[in-house]
N, C-alpha and C positions, 0 to 999 in steps of 0.2 A: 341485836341478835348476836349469840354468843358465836365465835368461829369455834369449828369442830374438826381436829387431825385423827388420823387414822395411821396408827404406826404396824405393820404386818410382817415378822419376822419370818424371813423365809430358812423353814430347817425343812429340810427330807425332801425337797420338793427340786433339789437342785439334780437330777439323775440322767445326766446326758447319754450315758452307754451298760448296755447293759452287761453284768460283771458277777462272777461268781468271787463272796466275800464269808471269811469265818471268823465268829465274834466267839472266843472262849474266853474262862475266868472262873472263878471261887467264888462263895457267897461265903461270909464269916460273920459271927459274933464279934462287932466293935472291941466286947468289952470280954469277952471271956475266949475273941481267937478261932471257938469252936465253926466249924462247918452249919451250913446251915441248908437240909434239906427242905425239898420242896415249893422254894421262892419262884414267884413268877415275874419271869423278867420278859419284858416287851422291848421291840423296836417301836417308837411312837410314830402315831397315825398310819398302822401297818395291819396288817392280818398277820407279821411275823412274833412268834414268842415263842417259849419254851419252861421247864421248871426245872432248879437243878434238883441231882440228884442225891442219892443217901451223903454221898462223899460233900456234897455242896457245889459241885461241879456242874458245867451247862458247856451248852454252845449251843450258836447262830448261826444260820445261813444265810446271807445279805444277798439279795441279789441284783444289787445297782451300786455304781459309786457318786458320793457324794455326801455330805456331811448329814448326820440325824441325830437323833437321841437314843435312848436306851436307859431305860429304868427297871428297876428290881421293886417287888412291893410282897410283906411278909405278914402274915395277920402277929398282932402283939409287937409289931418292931415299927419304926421310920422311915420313910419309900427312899431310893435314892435313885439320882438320875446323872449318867453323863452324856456327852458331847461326845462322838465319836467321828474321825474322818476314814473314810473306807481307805485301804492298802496302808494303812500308819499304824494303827493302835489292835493287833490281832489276838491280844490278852487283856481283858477289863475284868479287873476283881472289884467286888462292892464288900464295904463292908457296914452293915447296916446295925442301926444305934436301936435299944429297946425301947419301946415305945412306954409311957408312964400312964398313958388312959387305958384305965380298965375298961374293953368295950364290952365284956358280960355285965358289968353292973350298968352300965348305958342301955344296954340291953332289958333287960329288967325296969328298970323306971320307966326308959323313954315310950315303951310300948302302954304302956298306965299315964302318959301325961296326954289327955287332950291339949293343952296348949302346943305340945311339940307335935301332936298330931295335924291341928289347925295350920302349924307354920310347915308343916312335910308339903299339906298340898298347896300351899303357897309357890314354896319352892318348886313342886313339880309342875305346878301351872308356869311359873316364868321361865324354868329352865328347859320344857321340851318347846315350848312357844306356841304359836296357834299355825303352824304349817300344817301341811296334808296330812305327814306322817306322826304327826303330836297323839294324837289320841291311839295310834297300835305300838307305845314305849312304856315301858313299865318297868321301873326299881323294883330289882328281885331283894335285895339288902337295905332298906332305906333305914338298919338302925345303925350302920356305918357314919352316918350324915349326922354332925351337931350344927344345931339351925338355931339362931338367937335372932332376936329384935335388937338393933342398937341404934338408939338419936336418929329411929324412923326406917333406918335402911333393915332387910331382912338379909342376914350374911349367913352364910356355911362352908364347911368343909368336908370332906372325907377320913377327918382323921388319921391321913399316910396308909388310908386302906383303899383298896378298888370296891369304885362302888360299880357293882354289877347292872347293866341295863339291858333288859327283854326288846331285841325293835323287831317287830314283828312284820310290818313293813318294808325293811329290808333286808332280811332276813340276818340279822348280825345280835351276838351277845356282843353289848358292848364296856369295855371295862374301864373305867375312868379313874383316874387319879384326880380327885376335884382339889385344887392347893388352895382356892380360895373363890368366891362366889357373895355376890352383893346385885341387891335391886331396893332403888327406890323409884319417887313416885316417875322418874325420866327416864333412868340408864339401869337398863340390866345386864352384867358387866360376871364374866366368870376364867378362870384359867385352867387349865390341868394338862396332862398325859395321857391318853388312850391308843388303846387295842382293842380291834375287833377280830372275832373268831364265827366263822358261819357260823348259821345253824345249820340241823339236816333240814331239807322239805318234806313235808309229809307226802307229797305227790306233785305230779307233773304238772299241774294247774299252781301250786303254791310257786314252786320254782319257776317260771315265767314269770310270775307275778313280782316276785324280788328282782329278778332280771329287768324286767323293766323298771323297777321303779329305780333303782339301781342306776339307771341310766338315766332318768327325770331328774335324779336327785344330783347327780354329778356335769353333767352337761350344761352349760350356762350359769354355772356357780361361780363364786368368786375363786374357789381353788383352782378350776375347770379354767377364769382366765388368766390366773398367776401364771397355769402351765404352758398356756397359749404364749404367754408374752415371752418365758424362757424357751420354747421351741420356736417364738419368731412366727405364730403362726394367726395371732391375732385374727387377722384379714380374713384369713380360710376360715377360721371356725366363726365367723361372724362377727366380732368384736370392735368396737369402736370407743377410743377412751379422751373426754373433755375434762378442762376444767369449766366449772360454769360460776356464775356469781348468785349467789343466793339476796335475796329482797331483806330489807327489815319486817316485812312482816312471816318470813321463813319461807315464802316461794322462791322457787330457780327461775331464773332469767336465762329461756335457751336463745334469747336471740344476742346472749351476750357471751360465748364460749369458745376455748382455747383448745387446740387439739392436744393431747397430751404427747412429749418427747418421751420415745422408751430409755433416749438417753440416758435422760435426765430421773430417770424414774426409778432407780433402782441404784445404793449408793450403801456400801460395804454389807452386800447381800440382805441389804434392806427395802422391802417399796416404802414410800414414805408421799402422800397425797394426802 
């Protein structure tokens, strides 16, 4: 039996106090200097973003401290993303590289090839998964996405564009920078940058219904006990964390388990178990 690590890089999730923060800067053409209106830039894993303007200009309103990301993503151009530490860095200019894929001729074929149609639902079968809310999510853009076969695995990207997703379930468009995405027949395995932005509710029945699931969805998640462990609250919200030993035939052995040190668990803003 193979051992299996799990490395969990903790960005945005570090926000001990709550802080009023302003993220300005320019958007420009790499290569020609010029401003570049209309880019949308997000704070990732936020409902925070903005576009800049004619000038190319933007700003943010951060309202925590603690370190996160921050990406710009421009149709026809290369997405870019920095590292930002709240009260340090209150000017971030991007400047983003043209992109060389034509996505209107991607456009045009890829909506004519059943092969790439066959591998779209491939992909959206592994990438929403088979949870509650899998089947109310839906790619509003899915000719953004280049999806190949290669030596068995089915791999894609987003091409440095957002691929737009409908979750109807909880009520979010959600906008993803997909950098890269692979499944074979064991590990379905994917990374990116996203932003959600509500939706409206059509009525007071929809909005409960996001409300709650909104809260199914985040309560006992593994985010839900990241935050636990950085507010120290483990115990309160119910949590309990073992190491255990796994069998050669792939069962856990719980009569053989180690309580986990938070100490020990967390090692240059890393979990690592």
């Amino acid at each position: 039996m193979k051992s299996k690590s799990i490395l969990i890089i903790l960005i945005f999730l570090c926000t001990s106090s709550w802080a009023q923060n302003y993220i300005k800067g320019k958007v420009t053409d790499k290569k020609t200097g010029e401003p570049l209106p209309f880019v949308n830039i997000f704070v990732n894993n936020s409902q925070i973003g903005t576009v800049s303007n004619k000038y190319g200009d933007y700003q943010l309103q951060v309202n925590f401290n603690g370190i996160f990301e921050i990406f710009a993503s421009f149709l026809g151009y290369k997405s870019a993303q920095k590292i930002v530490s709240t009260g340090k860095n209150n000017i971030l200019n991007f400047e983003l590289t043209p992109n060389e894929i034509l996505l209107e001729e991607k456009l045009i074929t890829d909506k004519k090839d059943k092969t790439w149609e066959k591998r779209l639902n491939q992909f959206t079968k592994y990438f929403f998964g088979k949870g509650d809310y899998a089947s109310e999510c839906k790619i509003i853009n899915p000719w953004v996405l280049d999806i190949q076969k290669k030596q068995g695995k089915l791999i894609a990207s987003s091409n440095d564009q957002l691929l737009k997703i409908e979750n109807l379930a909880l009520g979010y468009q959600v906008n993803y920078l997909l950098e890269n995405f692979s499944h074979d027949t064991e590990y379905t395995n994917f990374k990116g940058l996203v932003a959600f932005t509500p939706l409206e509710p059509k009525n007071e029945s929809e909005a409960n219904k996001w409300k709650n699931n909104r809260s199914r969805a985040y309560y006992g998640s593994l985010r839900h006990y990241f935050k636990s462990v950085i507010d120290d609250r483990e115990e309160e919200n119910g949590y309990e964390a073992y190491y255990t030993k796994v069998n050669d035939n792939g069962t856990r052995d719980d009569e053989q388990k180690i309580e986990v040190d938070k100490k020990n668990l967390f090692i240059f803003n890393q979990i690592n178990f």
